[in-house]
SEFI-694217 format. One line per field, with one value per residue: residue number from 1; residue in one letter; x, y, z of N, C-alpha, C in turn. Coordinates in steps of 0.001 Angstrom, whole numbers, plus 500000, padded with zeros to 6 digits. Atoms other than C-alpha are relative to their C-alpha. Layout:
residues N
nr <- [NUM_...]
rest <- [A_...]
n.x <- [X_...]
n.y <- [Y_...]
n.z <- [Z_...]
ca.x <- [X_...]
ca.y <- [Y_...]
ca.z <- [Z_...]
c.x <- [X_...]
c.y <- [Y_...]
c.z <- [Z_...]
//
This chain:
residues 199
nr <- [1_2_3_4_5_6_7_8_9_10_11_12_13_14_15_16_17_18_19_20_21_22_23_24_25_26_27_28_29_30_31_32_33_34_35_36_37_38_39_40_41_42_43_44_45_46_47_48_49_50_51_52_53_54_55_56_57_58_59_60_61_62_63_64_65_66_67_68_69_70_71_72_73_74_75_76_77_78_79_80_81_82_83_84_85_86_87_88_89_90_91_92_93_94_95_96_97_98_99_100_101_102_103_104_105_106_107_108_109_110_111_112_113_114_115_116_117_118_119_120_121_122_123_124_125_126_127_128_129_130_131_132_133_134_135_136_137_138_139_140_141_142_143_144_145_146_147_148_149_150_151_152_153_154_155_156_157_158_159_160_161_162_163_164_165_166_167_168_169_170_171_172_173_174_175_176_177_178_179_180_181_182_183_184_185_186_187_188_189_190_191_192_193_194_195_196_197_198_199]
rest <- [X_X_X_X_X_X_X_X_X_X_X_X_X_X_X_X_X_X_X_X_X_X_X_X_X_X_X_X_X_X_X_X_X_X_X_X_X_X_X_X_X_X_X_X_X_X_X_X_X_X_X_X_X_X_X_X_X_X_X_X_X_X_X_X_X_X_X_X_X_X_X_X_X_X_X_X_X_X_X_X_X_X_X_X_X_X_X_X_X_X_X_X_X_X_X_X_X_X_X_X_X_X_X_X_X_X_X_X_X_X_X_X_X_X_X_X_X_X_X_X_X_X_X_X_X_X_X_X_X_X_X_X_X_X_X_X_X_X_X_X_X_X_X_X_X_X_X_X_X_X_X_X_X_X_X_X_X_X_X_X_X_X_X_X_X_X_X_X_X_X_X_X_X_X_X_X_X_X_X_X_X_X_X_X_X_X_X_X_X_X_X_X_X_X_X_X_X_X_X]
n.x <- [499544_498749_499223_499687_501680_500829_499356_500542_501241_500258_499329_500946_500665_499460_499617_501409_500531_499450_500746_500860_499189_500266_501484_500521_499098_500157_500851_500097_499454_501024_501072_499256_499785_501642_500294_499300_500620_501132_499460_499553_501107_500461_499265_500042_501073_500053_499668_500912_500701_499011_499993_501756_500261_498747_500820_501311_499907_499299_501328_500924_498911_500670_501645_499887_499221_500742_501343_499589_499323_501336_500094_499285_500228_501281_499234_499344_501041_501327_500446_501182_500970_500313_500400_500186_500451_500506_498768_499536_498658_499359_499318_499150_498819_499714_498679_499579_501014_501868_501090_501037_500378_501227_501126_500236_499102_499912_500622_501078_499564_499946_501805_500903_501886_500267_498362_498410_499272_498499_498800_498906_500189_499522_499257_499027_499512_500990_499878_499830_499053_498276_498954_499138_499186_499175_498618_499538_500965_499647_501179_499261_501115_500290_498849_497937_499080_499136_499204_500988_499597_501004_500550_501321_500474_500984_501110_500646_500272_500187_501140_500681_501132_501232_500301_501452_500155_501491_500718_499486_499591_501938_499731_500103_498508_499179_500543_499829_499157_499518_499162_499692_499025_499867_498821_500332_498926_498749_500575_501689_501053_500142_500593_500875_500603_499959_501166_499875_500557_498804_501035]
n.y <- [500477_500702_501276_500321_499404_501050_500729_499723_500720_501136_500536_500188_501249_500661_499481_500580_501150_500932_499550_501000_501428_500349_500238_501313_501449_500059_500844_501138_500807_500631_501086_500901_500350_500330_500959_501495_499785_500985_501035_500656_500324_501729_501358_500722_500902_501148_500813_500419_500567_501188_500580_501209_501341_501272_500466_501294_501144_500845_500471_501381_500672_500655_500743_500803_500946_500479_500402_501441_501264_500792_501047_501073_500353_501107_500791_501250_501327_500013_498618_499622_501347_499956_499622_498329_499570_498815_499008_498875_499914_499869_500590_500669_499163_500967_500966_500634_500688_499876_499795_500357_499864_499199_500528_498905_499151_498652_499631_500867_499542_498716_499019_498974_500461_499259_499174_499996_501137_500296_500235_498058_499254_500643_498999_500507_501177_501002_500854_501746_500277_500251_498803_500407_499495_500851_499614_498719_498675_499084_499500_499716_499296_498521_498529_500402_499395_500234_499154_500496_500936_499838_501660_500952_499293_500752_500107_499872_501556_501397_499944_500704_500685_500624_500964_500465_501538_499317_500795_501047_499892_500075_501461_500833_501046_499372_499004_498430_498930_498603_499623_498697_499424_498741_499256_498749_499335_499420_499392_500788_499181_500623_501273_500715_501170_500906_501207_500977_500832_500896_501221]
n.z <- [498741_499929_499324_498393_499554_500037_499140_498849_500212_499625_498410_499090_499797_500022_498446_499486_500031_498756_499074_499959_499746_498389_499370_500595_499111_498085_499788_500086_498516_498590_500350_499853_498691_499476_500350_499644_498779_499820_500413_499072_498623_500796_499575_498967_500351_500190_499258_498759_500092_500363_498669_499738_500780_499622_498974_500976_500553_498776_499465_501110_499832_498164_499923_500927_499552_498749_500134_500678_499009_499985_500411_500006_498567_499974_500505_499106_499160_499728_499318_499958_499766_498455_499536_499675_498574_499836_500208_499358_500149_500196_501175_499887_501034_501063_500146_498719_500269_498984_501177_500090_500958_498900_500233_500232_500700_498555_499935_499122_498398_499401_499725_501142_500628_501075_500814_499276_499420_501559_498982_499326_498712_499188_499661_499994_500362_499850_498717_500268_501080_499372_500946_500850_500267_501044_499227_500495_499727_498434_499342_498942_499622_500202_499264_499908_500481_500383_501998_500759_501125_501290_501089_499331_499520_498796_499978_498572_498354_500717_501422_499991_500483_499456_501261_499414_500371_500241_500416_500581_501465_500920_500994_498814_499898_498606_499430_500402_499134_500411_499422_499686_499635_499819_499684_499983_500684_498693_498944_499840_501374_501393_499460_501498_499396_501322_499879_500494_499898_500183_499818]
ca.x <- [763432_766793_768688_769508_765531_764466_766996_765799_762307_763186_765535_762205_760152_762367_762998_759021_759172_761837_759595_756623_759183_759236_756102_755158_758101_757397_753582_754360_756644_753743_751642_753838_754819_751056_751188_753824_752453_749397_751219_752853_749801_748694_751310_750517_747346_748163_750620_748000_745715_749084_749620_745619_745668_749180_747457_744183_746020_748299_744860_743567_746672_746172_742464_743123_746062_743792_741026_743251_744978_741363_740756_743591_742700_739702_741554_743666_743385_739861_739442_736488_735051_735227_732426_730495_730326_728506_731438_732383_734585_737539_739426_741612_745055_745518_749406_749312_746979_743741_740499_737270_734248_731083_727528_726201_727227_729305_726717_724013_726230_726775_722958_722585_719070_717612_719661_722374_723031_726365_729544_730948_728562_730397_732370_736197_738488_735982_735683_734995_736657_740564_743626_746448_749549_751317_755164_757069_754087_755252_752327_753290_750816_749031_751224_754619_757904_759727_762202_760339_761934_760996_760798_758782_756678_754198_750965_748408_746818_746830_744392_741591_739180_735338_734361_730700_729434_726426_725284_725521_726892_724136_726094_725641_729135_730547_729819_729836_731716_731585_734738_734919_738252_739625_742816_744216_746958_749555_746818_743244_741480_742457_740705_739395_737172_736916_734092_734710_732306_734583_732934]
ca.y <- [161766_160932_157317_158343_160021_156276_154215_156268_155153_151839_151180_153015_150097_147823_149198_148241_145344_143958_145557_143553_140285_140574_140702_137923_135560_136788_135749_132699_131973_131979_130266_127684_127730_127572_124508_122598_124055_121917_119025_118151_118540_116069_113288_113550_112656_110005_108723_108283_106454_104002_103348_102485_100110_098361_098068_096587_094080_092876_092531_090524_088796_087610_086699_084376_082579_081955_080861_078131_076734_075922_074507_072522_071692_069938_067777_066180_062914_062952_066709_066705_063031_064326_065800_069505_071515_074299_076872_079252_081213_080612_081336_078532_078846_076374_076321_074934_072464_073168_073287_072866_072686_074591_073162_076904_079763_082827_085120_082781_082080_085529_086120_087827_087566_088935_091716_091409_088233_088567_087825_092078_092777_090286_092657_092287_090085_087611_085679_082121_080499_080067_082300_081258_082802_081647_081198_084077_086599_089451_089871_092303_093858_096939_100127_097647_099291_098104_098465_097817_095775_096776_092721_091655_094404_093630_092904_094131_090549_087106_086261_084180_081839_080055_076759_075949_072729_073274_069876_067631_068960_069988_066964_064756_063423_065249_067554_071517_074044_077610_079215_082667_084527_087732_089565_092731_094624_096937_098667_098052_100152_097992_094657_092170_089625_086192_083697_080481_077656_074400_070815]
ca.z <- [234548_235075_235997_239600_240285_238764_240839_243901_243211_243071_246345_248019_246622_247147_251233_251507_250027_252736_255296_254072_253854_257520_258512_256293_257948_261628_260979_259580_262384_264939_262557_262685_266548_267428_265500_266985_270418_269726_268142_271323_273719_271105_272056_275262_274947_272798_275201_277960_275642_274365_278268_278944_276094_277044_280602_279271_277005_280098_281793_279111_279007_282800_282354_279279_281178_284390_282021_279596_282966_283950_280810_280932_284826_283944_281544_283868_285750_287809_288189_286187_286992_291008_290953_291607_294932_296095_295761_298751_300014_301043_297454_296486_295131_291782_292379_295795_293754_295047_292242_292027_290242_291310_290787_290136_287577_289607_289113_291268_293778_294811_294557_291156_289793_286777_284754_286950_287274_284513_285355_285308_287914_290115_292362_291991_293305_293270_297069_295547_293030_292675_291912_289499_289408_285589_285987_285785_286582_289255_291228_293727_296443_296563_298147_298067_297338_294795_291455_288848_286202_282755_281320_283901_285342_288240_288261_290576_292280_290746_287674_288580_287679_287997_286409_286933_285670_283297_282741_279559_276079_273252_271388_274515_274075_277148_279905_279382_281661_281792_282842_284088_284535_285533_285583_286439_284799_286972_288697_290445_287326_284816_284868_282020_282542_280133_279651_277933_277599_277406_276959]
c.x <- [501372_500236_500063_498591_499462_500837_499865_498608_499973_500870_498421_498855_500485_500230_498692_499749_500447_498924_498594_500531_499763_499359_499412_500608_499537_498190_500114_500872_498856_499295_500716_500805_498600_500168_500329_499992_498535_499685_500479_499089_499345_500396_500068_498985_500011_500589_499361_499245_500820_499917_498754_499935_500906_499436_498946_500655_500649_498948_499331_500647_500161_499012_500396_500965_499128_499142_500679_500869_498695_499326_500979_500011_498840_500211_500650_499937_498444_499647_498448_498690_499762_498962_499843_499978_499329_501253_499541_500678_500903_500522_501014_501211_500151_501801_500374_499117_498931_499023_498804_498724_498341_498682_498804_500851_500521_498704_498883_500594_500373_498990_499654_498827_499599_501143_500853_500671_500899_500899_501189_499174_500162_500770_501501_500878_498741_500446_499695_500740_501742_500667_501164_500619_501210_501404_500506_499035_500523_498712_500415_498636_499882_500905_501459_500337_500592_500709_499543_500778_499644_499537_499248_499327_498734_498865_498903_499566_500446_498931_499437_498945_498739_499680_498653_499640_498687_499061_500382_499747_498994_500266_499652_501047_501333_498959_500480_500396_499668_500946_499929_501484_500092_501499_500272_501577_501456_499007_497865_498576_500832_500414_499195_500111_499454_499260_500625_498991_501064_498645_501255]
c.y <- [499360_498675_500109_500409_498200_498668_500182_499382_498516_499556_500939_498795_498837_499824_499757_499085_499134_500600_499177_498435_499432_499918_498891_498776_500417_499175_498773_498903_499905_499516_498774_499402_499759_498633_498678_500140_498412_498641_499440_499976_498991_498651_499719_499589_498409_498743_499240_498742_498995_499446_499407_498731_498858_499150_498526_498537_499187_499464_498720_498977_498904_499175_498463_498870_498952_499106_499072_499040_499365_499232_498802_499282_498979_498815_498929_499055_500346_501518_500047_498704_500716_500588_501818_500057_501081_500495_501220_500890_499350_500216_499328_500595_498623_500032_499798_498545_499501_500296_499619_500592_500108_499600_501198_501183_500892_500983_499515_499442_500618_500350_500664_499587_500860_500392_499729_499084_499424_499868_501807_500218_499022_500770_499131_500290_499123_499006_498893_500031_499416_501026_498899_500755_499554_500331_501124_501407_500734_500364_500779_500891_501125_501015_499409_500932_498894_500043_499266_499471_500323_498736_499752_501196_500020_500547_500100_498963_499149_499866_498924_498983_499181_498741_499558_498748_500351_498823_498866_501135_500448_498642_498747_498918_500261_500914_501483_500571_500893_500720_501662_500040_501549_500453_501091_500467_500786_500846_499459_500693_499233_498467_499839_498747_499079_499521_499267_498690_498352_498702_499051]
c.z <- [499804_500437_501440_500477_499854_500878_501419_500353_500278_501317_500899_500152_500441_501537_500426_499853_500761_501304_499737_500061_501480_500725_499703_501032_501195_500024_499458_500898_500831_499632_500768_501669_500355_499413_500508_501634_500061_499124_501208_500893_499167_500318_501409_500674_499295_500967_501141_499283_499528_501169_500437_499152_500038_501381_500350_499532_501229_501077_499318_500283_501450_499705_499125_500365_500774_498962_499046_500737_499962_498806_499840_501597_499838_499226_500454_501229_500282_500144_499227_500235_502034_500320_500124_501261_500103_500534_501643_500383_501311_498081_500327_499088_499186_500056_501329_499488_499888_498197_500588_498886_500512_499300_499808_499292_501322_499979_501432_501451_500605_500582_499017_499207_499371_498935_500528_500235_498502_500701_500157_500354_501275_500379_499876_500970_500404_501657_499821_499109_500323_499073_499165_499605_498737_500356_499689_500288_501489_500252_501289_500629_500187_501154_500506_499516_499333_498517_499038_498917_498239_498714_500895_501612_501116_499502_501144_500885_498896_499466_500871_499630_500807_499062_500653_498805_499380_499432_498413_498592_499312_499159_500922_500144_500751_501169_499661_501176_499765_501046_500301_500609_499568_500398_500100_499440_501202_500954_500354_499208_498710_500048_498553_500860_498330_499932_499020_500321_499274_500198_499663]
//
């Protein structure tokens, strides 16, 4: 066999083996687009569940305000020497200065009895009690217009709270409280509710 018969031979192997090259790279291109196809329907999933949990915490965030004014409400001068009431509604508003201090948990003065009588199957906004707007909180109401700020982003109502009076201490060197509060985030699906027992 001659040089040019075995140099023919090999540019035909050689003319299949770029022909398999390209098949290889074209399927590993659509491997690889499928991938980053279902890499990005990925992030936008995640993004939904980043936004629920920023929500939530700004919920929390609410509740926990409402519910360490009220302990610091009972603290000062006579608010907690004045006395319990049987709680109704009107709600009060705590920065027009209004409080009180209810001689029944919320639950019981709604009417809940048995299982149900917890404080998340109290329907929300709660109709006793009081609201508390901390400074700086945009509370803006439901179907307003307006430009939304991205430092200080509104909040669906004003955070609230319950302080029921539960009698005397287990130490018997005060009286005991239990505080319920509730806040809501930027919309009326995302809501956290607090308990605190304070003495």
């Amino acid at each position: 066999m001659n040089a040019r018969a075995r140099l023919g031979i090999r540019s035909l192997l050689a003319r299949r083996e770029r022909g398999m090259a390209l098949i290889t790279s074209l399927l590993l291109l659509l491997i690889i687009t499928i991938l980053a196809l279902s890499m990005f329907r990925g992030f936008g999933s995640q993004e939904k569940i980043a936004g629920n949990l920023r929500e939530k915490a700004r919920a929390v965030h609410a509740a926990e305000s409402a519910q360490q004014y009220a302990e610091w409400w009972l603290t000062q001068g006579s608010n907690a020497a004045g006395g319990t009431v049987s709680c109704a509604a009107p709600v009060l508003n705590a920065n027009l200065g209004q409080g009180q201090i209810c001689n029944q948990t919320l639950p019981a003065a709604v009417g809940l009895t048995g299982l149900q009588a917890t404080v998340v199957n109290v329907p929300l906004p709660w109709n006793i009690g009081v609201t508390y707007t901390p400074p700086n909180m945009n509370v803006t109401p439901p179907n307003a217009s307006l430009a939304v700020n991205a430092t200080n982003e509104p909040y669906y109502a004003a955070p609230g709270f319950y302080i029921a009076h539960l009698g005397n201490a287990a130490d018997t060197a005060g009286e005991a409280y239990q505080i319920d509060a509730y806040g809501y985030g930027g919309a009326s699906t995302t809501v956290a509710i607090v308990e605190s027992t304070y003495e």
